[in-house]
PLY file of the C-alpha trace (Angstrom):
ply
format ascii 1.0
element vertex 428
property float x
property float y
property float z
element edge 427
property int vertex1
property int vertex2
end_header
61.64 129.67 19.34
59.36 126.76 19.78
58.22 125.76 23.39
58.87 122.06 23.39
57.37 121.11 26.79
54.20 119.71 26.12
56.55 117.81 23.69
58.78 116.44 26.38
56.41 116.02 28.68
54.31 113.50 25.96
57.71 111.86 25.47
58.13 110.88 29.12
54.96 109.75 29.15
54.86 107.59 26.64
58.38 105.76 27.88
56.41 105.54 31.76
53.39 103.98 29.90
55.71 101.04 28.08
55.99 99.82 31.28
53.13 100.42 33.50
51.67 97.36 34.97
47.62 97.85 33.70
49.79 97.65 30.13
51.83 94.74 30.58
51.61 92.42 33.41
48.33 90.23 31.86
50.48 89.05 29.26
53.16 87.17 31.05
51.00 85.69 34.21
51.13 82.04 34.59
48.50 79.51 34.46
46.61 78.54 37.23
48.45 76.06 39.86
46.52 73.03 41.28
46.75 74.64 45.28
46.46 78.39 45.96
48.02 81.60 44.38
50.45 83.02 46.37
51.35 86.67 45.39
54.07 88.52 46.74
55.37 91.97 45.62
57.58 94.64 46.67
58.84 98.28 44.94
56.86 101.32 43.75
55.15 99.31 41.27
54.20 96.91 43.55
50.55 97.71 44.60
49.66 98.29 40.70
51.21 94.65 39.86
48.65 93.03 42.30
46.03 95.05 41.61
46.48 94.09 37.89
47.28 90.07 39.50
43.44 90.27 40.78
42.15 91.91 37.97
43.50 88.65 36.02
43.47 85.89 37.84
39.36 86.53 39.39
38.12 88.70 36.98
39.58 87.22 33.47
40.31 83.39 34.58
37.58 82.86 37.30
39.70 81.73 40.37
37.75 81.33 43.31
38.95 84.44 45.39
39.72 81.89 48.78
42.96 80.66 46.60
44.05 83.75 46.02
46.26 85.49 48.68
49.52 87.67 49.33
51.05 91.17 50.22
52.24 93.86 48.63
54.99 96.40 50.17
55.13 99.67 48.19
56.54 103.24 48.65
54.45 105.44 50.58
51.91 107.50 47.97
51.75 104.70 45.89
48.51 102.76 47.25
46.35 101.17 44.16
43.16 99.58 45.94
43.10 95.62 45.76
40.49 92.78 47.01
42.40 89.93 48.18
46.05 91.34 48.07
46.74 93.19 51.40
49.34 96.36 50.38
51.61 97.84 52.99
53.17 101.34 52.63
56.44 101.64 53.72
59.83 103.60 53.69
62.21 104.28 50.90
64.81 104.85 50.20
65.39 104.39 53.58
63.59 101.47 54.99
61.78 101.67 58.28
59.83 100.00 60.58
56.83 99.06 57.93
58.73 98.03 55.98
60.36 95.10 58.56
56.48 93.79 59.34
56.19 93.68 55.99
59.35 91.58 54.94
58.38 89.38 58.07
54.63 88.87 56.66
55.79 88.03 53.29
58.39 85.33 54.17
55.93 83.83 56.72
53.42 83.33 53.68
56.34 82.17 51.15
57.09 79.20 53.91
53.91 78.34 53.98
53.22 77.59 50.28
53.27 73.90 49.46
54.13 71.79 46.26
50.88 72.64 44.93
50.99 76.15 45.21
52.43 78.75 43.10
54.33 81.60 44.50
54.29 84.82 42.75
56.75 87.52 43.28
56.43 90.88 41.59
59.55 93.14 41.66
60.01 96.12 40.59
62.57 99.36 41.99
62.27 100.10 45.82
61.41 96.83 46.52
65.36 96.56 48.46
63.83 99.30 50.61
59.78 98.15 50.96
61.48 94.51 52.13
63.59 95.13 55.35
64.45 91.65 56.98
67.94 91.66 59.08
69.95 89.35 59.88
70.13 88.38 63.45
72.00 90.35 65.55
71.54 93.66 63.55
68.68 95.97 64.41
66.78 97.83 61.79
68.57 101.03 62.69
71.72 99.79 62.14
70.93 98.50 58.92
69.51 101.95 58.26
73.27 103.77 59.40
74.59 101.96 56.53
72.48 102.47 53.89
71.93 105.96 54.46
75.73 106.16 54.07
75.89 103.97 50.82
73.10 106.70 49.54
75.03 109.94 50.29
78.03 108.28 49.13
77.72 108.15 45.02
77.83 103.76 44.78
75.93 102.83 42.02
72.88 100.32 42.87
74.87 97.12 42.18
77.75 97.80 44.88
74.47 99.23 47.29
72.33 96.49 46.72
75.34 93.81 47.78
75.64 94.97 50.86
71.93 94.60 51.43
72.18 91.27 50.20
74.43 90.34 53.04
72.54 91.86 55.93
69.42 90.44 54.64
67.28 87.15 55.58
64.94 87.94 52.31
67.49 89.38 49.10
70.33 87.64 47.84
67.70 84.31 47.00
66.43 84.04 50.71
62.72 84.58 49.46
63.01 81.64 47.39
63.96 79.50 49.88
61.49 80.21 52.06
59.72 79.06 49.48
61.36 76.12 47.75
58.89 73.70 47.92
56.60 75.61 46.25
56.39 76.68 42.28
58.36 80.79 41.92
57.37 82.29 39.25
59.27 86.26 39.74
58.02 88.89 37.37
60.30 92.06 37.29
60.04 95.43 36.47
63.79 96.44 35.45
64.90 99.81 37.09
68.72 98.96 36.77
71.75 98.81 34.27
71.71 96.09 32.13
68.96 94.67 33.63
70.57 92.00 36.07
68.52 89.70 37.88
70.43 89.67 40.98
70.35 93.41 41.80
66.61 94.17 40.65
65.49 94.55 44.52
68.47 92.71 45.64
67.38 89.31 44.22
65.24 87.69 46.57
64.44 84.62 44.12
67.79 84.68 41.99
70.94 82.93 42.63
73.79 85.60 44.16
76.98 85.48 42.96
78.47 88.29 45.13
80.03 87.51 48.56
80.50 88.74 52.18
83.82 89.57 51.07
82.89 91.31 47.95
80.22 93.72 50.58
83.31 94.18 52.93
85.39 95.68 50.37
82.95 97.80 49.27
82.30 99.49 52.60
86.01 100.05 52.80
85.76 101.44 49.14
83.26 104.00 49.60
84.54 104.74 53.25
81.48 103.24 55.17
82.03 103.71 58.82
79.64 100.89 60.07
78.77 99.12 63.54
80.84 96.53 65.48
77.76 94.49 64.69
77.61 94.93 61.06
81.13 94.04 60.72
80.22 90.74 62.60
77.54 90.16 60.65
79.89 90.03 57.75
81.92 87.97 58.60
79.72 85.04 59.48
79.14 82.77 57.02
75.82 82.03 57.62
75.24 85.07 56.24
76.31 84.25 53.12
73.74 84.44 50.27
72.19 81.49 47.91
74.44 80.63 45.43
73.67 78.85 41.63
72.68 74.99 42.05
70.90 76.07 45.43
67.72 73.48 45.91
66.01 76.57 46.41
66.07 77.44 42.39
65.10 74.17 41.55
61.38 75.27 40.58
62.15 78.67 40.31
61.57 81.00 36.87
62.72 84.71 36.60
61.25 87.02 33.29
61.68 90.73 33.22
58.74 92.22 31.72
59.89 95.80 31.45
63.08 97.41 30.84
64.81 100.82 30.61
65.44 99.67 26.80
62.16 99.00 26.19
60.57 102.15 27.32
63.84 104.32 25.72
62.48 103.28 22.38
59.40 104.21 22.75
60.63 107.93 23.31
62.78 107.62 20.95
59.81 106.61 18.25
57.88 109.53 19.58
61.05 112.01 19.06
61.24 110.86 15.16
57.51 111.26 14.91
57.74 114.59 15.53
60.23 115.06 13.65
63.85 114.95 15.24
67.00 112.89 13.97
67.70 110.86 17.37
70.77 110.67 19.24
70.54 107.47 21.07
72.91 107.11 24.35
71.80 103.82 25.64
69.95 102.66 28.31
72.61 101.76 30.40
73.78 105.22 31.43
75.78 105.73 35.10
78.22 107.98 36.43
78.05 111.27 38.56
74.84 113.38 37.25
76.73 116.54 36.91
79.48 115.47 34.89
77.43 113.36 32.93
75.68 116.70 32.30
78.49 118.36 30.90
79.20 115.98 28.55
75.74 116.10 26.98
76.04 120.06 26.83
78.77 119.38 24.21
76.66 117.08 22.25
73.73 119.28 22.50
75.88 122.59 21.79
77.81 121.03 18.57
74.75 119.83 17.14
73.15 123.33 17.76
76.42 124.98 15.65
75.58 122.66 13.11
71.75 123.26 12.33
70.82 119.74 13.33
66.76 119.07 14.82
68.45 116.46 17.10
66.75 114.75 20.07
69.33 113.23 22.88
68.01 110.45 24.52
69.50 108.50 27.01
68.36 105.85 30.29
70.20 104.56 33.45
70.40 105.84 36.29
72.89 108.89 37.63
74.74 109.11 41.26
75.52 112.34 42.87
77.93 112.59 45.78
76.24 114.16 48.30
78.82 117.51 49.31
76.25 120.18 50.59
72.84 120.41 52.48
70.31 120.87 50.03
67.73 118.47 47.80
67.48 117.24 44.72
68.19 114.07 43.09
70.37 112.42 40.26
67.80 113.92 37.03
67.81 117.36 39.09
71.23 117.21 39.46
71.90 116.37 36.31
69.76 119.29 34.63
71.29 121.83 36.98
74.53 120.99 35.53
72.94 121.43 32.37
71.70 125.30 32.71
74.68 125.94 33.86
76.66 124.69 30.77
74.08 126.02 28.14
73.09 129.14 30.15
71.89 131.10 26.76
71.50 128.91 24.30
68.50 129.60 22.55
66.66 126.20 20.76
67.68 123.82 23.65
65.32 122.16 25.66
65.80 119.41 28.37
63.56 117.35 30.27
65.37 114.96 33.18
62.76 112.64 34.98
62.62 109.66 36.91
59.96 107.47 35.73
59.21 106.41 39.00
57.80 110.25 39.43
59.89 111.30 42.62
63.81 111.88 42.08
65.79 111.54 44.96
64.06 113.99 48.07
62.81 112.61 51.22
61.10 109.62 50.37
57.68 111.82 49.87
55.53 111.17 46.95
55.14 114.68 46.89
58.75 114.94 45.06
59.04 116.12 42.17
60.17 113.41 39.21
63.14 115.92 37.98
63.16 119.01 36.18
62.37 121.11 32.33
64.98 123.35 31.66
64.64 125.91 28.10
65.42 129.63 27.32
62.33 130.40 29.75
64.56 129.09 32.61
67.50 131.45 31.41
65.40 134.46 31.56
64.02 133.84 35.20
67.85 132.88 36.12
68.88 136.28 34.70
65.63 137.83 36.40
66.17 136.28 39.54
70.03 136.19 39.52
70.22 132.94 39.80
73.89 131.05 39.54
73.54 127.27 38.72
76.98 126.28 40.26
76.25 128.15 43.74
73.54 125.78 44.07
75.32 122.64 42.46
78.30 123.37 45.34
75.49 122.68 47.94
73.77 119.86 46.00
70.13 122.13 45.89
68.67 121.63 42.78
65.53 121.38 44.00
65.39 124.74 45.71
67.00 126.53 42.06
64.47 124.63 40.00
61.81 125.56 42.66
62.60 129.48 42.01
62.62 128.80 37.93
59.47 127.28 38.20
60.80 123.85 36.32
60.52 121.32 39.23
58.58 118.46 36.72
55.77 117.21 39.16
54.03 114.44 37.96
53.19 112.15 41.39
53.51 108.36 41.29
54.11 106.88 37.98
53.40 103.28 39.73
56.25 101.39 37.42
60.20 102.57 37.33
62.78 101.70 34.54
65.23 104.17 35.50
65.61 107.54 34.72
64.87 109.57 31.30
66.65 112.22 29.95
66.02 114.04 27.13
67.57 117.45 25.48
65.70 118.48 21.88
67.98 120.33 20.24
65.95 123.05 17.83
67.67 125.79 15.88
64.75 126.35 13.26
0 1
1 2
2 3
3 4
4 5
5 6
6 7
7 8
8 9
9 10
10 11
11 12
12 13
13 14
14 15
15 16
16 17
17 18
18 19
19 20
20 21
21 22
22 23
23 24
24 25
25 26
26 27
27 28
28 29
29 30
30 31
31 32
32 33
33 34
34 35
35 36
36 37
37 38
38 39
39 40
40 41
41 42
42 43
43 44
44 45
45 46
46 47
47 48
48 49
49 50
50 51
51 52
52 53
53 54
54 55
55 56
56 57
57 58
58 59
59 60
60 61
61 62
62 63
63 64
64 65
65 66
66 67
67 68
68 69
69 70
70 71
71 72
72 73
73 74
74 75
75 76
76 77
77 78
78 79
79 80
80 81
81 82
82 83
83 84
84 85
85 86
86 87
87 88
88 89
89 90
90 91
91 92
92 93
93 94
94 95
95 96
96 97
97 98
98 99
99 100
100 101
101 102
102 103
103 104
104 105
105 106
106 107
107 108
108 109
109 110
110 111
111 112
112 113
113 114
114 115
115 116
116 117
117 118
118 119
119 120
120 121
121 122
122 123
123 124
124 125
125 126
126 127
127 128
128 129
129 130
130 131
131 132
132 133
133 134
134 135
135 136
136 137
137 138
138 139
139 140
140 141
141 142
142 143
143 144
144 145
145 146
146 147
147 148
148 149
149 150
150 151
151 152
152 153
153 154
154 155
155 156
156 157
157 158
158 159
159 160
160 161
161 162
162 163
163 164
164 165
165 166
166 167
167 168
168 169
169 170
170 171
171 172
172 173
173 174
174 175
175 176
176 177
177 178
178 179
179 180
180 181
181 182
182 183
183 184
184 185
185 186
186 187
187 188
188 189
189 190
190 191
191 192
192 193
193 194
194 195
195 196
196 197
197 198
198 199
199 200
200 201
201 202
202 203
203 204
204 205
205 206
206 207
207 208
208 209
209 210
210 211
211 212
212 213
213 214
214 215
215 216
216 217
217 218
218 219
219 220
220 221
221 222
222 223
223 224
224 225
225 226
226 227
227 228
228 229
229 230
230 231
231 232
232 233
233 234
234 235
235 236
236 237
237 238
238 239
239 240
240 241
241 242
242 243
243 244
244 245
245 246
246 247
247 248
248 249
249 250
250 251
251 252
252 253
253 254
254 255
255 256
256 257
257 258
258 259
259 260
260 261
261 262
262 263
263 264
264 265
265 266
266 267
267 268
268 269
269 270
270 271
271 272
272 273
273 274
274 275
275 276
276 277
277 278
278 279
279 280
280 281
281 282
282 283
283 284
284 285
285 286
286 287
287 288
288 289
289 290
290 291
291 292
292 293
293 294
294 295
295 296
296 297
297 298
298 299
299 300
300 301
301 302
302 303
303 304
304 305
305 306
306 307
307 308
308 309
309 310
310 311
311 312
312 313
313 314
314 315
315 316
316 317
317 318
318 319
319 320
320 321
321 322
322 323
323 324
324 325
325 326
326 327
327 328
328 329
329 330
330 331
331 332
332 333
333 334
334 335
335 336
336 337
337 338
338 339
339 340
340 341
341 342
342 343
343 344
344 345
345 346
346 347
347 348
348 349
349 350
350 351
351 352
352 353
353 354
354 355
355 356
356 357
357 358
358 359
359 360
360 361
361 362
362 363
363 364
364 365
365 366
366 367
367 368
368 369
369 370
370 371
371 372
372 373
373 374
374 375
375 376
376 377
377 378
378 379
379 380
380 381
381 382
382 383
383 384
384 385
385 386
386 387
387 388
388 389
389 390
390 391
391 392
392 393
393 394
394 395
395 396
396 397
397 398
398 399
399 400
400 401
401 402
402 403
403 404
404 405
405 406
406 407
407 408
408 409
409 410
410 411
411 412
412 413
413 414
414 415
415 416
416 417
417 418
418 419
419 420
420 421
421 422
422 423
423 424
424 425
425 426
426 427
C-alpha cells in the first residue's frame, strides 16, 4: 500500500500556513494614527502578530520607532524576537501568575491611549489563558480551581470562555473600555466554531451578550464545585460584562483575518491535487473526540468497501471528558478511537493535529500536535500487544501513540484555527 505520511503531513502544513501571521497580517493593518501605535496581543500567535506589526509599521511604512509601543502575552515556547513590542510568556491552558502581570501591563497601557492614538489588539487562541485579570475579591488560584474543572469537564469553548468572561476585568469587552477614548482596531486569528467574536479569547474588545446568570447555570450544568467567593463574584452585578451600545464600542472595529474555513480549504485543494475525491465535514466540528471518531470510521470504512480514493476532511475543535489519569488531547483522542475502530484496515491513513502544534498535555511546547495512524501502527499494535480501548478507558493516548511511534511532533505552529483531521482513504 502507499505510505501517505509525507502526504498528510504536507496537507497540515499547508492549512497551518493559510493562517500564519508572516502570511497574512500585512494585509489588513491600519493606517497610521495621528498619536502613537498602541499594540496589544495575546494567544499562541501572539508574539508572531507583533513581530510581523514591527516588521510593517517601521520597516515598510517608516514610523518613527518612539510611537510605537505594546505587549504581547503568548504561550510558553512560542517567543518570536521583536524591537519595540515587549512579549511575555505565560501559562496555558491554565493561566498563572505571568500571565496576571501581563493582563495588568496591558490594560494599564490600553488606559493610557488617548483620542489620537490607535490601539491595536491582536487575538488569536490562548489568549483567555495568556490574559488573567480577576475580578476583585477572587485570587488567581481560585480562578484557576475553576477553570481547571471546566477543562477536565468536556464544555465546549463557548460555555468555558463565559465563565471567564464573568470573573474577568479584561474579556467580555473590558479591554476596550480601558481603552475607549482611543481608536480599537482588533485583528483575530479564529480558533473557534463559527468564528464568533465574543468567544475568540473571551472578547476583550466585543460587545458580550452572555450574562452572570447564563455562567451560573453553566457551572451547575457541568457540575462545577466552585468557591464561596466565586459564587459571590457572580452574583454581583458589577461584574457583569459590556453589553451592545456600550460607549466603549463607539470607535471600536473587529476583522477576523484567519479562520478554520479558510485554512480547511486549503487542505482540501491540496487533497484533490493529489488526487483524492474530498469528503468535506465542515469546519465547525464539536462533540466528544472519541465518538466523533467512530463515526468517521464508518465513513472511512464504507468508502473503503466501495473502491473510492476519498480524503475526509474536517475542522473544529473536539472535547474529551476527562475519566482516567493519562495524557493526550482532543486530536489524540480522537485518533485513538480511530485505530481502534479500523484496527486492520489496510489503505487507511489518518492524520489528527492541532494547528496550534501542541494538543492538549501540560501546557509544554514540547507536546506533541496529535497523532498519524496507518497499517504501520496496526502492525506495532499487534507487535506490541497493544489494545486501543485499554488506553481510551484511562484517557492515555499519548502514552499508546508514544509506543506506536505516531505522536505527530511538529513544535509551535505560532497561529491556531482549530484542529485538523484528516483520514485518506486508499484502496488502489
Amino acid at each position: 500500500m502507499t505510505d501517505h505520511r509525507k502526504l498528510l503531513r504536507a496537507i497540515f502544513d499547508t492549512a497551518v500556513a493559510a493562517a500564519h501571521p508572516d502570511n497574512i497580517l500585512a494585509a489588513h493593518l491600519p493606517p497610521l494614527p495621528e498619536g502613537r501605535v498602541i499594540c496589544l496581543a495575546a494567544g499562541k500567535a501572539a508574539a508572531a502578530m507583533a513581530a510581523a506589526v514591527e516588521r510593517h509599521y517601521l520597516d515598510d511604512a517608516g514610523l518613527d520607532p518612539a510611537r510605537l509601543a505594546g505587549l504581547a502575552a503568548t504561550r510558553y515556547g512560542h517567543l518570536v524576537p521583536t524591537r519595540r513590542i515587549k512579549v511575555i510568556e505565560a501559562g496555558h491552558p491554565v493561566p498563572d501568575e505571568a500571565g496576571l502581570h501581563a493582563a495588568a501591563a496591558s490594560l494599564t497601557l490600553a488606559s493610557a491611549a488617548t483620542a489620537d492614538d490607535l490601539l491595536l489588539v491582536l487575538l488569536s487562541g490562548g489568549g483567555s489563558a495568556n490574559w488573567i485579570a480577576p475580578v476583585d475579591g477572587i485570587s488567581i488560584a481560585q480562578k484557576q480551581r475553576v477553570n481547571q474543572a471546566l477543562l477536565r469537564s468536556g464544555a465546549p469553548i463557548g460555555d468555558i470562555n463565559t465563565v471567564r468572561k464573568h470573573l474577568s476585568r479584561i474579556k467580555g469587552g473590558r479591554l476596550a473600555r480601558a481603552a475607549s477614548r482611543a481608536e480599537i482596531v482588533t485583528l483575530a486569528i479564529s480558533d473557534v466554531p463559527r468564528d464568533e467574536p465574543t468567544v475568540i479569547a473571551s472578547g476583550p474588545t466585543v460587545p458580550d451578550p452572555t450574562t452572570l446568570a447564563d455562567a451560573r447555570a453553566l457551572l451547575t450544568q457541568y457540575r462545577i464545585a466552585c468557591d464561596d467567593a466565586v459564587s459571590r463574584a457572580l452574583d454581583d452585578p458589577a461584574n457583569e460584562s459590556c453589553k451592545p451600545g456600550d460607549a466603549a464600542f463607539a470607535r471600536a472595529r473587529f476583522e477576523i483575518i484567519a479562520r478554520p474555513r479558510t485554512s480547511l480549504d486549503a487542505a482540501a485543494s491540496l487533497a484533490r491535487e493529489a488526487g483524492f475525491e474530498v469528503l468535506d465535514l465542515g469546519a465547525n466540528l464539536e462533540g466528544e473526540a472519541r465518538d466523533v471518531a467512530v463515526e468517521h470510521a464508518k465513513l472511512a470504512l464504507e468508502a473503503r468497501a466501495d473502491g473510492r480514493k476519498l480524503a475526509i476532511l474536517s475542522g473544529g475543535e473536539l472535547t474529551v471528558t476527562v475519566r482516567g489519569n493519562g495524557r493526550g488531547g482532543p486530536n489524540q483522542e480522537y485518533a485513538l478511537s480511530l485505530a481502534s475502530q479500523l484496527k486492520d484496515a489496510a489503505g487507511v491513513s489518518v492524520l489528527a493535529a492541532d494547528t496550534d502544534g501542541a494538543d492538549g498535555g501540560a501546557g509544554d511546547a514540547s507536546d506533541p500536535a496529535g497523532a498519524v495512524i496507518d497499517t504501520s501502527t496496526f502492525r506495532t499494535m499487534r507487535a506490541l500487544k497493544l489494545d486501543p480501548l485499554t488506553y481510551l478507558a484511562d484517557n492515555d493516548a499519548t502514552a499508546f501513540f508514544a509506543a506506536t511511534g505516531d505522536l505527530l511532533l511538529t513544535g509551535p505552529t505560532l497561529t491556531n484555527v482549530n484542529d485538523l483531521r484528516v483520514i485518506l482513504v486508499d484502496p488502489a
